[in-house]
N, C-alpha and C positions, 0 to 999 in steps of 0.2 A: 504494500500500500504506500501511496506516494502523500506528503503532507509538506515541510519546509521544499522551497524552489527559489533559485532564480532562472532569469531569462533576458537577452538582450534583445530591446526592440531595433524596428531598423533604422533609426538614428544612432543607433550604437549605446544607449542608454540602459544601465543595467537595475535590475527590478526586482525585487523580492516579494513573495507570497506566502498563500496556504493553497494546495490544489482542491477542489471539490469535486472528488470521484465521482465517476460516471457511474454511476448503479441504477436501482428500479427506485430509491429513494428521491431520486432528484432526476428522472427522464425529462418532465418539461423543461426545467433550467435547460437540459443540453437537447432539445428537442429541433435547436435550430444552428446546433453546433456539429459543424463538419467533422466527420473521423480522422483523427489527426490532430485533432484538437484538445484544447482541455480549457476549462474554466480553473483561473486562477484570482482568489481573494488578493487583492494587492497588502501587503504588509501594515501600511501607514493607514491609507487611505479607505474609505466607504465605499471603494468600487471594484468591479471583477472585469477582467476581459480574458479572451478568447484568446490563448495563446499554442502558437505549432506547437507540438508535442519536442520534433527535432529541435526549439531554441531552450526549452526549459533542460538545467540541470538540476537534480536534486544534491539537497545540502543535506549531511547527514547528522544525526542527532549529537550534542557531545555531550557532557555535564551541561546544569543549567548555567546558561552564560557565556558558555564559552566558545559555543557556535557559531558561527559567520552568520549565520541568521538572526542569532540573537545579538552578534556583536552591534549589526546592522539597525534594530530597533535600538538598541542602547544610546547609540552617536545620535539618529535622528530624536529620542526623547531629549537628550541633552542638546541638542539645538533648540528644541521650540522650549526646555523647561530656561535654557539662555533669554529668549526674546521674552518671556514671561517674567522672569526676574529682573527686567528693564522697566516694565511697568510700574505707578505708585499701586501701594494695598489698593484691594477693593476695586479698582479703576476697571471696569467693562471696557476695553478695548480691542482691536483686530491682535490677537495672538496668543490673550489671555487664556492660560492653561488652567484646566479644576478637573476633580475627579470626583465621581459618584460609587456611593458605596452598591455593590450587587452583590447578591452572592455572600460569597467569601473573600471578594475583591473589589474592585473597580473599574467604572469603565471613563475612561479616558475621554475629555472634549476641547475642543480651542476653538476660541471664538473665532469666526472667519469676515466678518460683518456688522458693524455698529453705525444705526441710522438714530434718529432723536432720540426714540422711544422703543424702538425696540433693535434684535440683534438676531444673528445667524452663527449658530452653533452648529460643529460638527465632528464626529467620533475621530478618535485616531487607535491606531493599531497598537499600543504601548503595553497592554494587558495580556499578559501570555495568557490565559482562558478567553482573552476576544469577547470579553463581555459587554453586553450593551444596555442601556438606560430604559426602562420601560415607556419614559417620557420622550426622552432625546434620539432614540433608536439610533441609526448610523446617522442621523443630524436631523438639524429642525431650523424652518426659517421665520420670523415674525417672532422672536420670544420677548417676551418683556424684558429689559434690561434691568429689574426689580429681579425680576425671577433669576436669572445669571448670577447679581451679585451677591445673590444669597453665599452660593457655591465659592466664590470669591475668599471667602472668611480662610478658607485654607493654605490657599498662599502666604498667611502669617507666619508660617512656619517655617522658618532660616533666614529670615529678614529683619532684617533690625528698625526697629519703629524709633521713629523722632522723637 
């Protein structure tokens, strides 16, 4: 069974996933997907595409952490948990990282989008269980920016307050 991938597109652009096996479980997802293909979750992001089967390679498991895969989510969390830490507390802005508790874990969001009064949030791939917000699902557009900064409160933590 196939699970961690990358894959280079044909910009030369390399890409990490999760693959979503072809089974009886999921035929309509791949109902319009050629043989040869596979549906692959993208790592970061809320989107899947359709990738050759000959570009994907798999990444294979190592300890947790220490996998190219996982190296890979770790750099891109520490870039956006960077631009989030440039922000003041509290502040709803375009980059603003928060996490929701689900589960036994959380699921990852950064704001993508801040209009007057309200804002566009959307998941990212930072949760090794890929868990998602019953509210937020893989993202939401129109949210109150009351509602956002609730979640805000947590960024307190390793910041020094004035």
């Amino acid at each position: 069974m196939r699970y961690q991938v990358k894959w280079t597109d044909s910009k030369g652009q390399t890409h990490y996933g999760i693959i979503r096996e072809r089974s009886g479980f999921n035929k309509d997802q791949y109902k319009n997907i050629p043989k040869g293909y596979s549906i692959v979750e993208d790592a970061i992001l809320p989107v899947c595409r359709a990738v050759p089967d000959t570009s994907i390679t798999d990444i294979p498991f190592g300890d947790f952490g220490t996998s190219e895969y996982d190296k890979f989510i770790k750099a891109e969390y520490e870039k956006a948990q960077a631009l989030d830490e440039k922000l003041p507390i509290r502040t709803v802005a375009v980059g603003a990282l928060f996490h929701i508790g689900v589960a036994d874990g959380s699921a990852p969001y950064v704001v993508t989008k801040v209009n007057k009064k309200t804002c566009d949030v959307e998941w990212r791939g930072f949760c090794p269980d890929r868990y998602y917000d019953h509210y937020f699902g893989a993202g939401r557009k129109g949210v109150p920016i009351e509602d956002v900064r609730r979640y805000l409160s947590g960024r307190l933590f390793g910041k020094k307050i004035a």
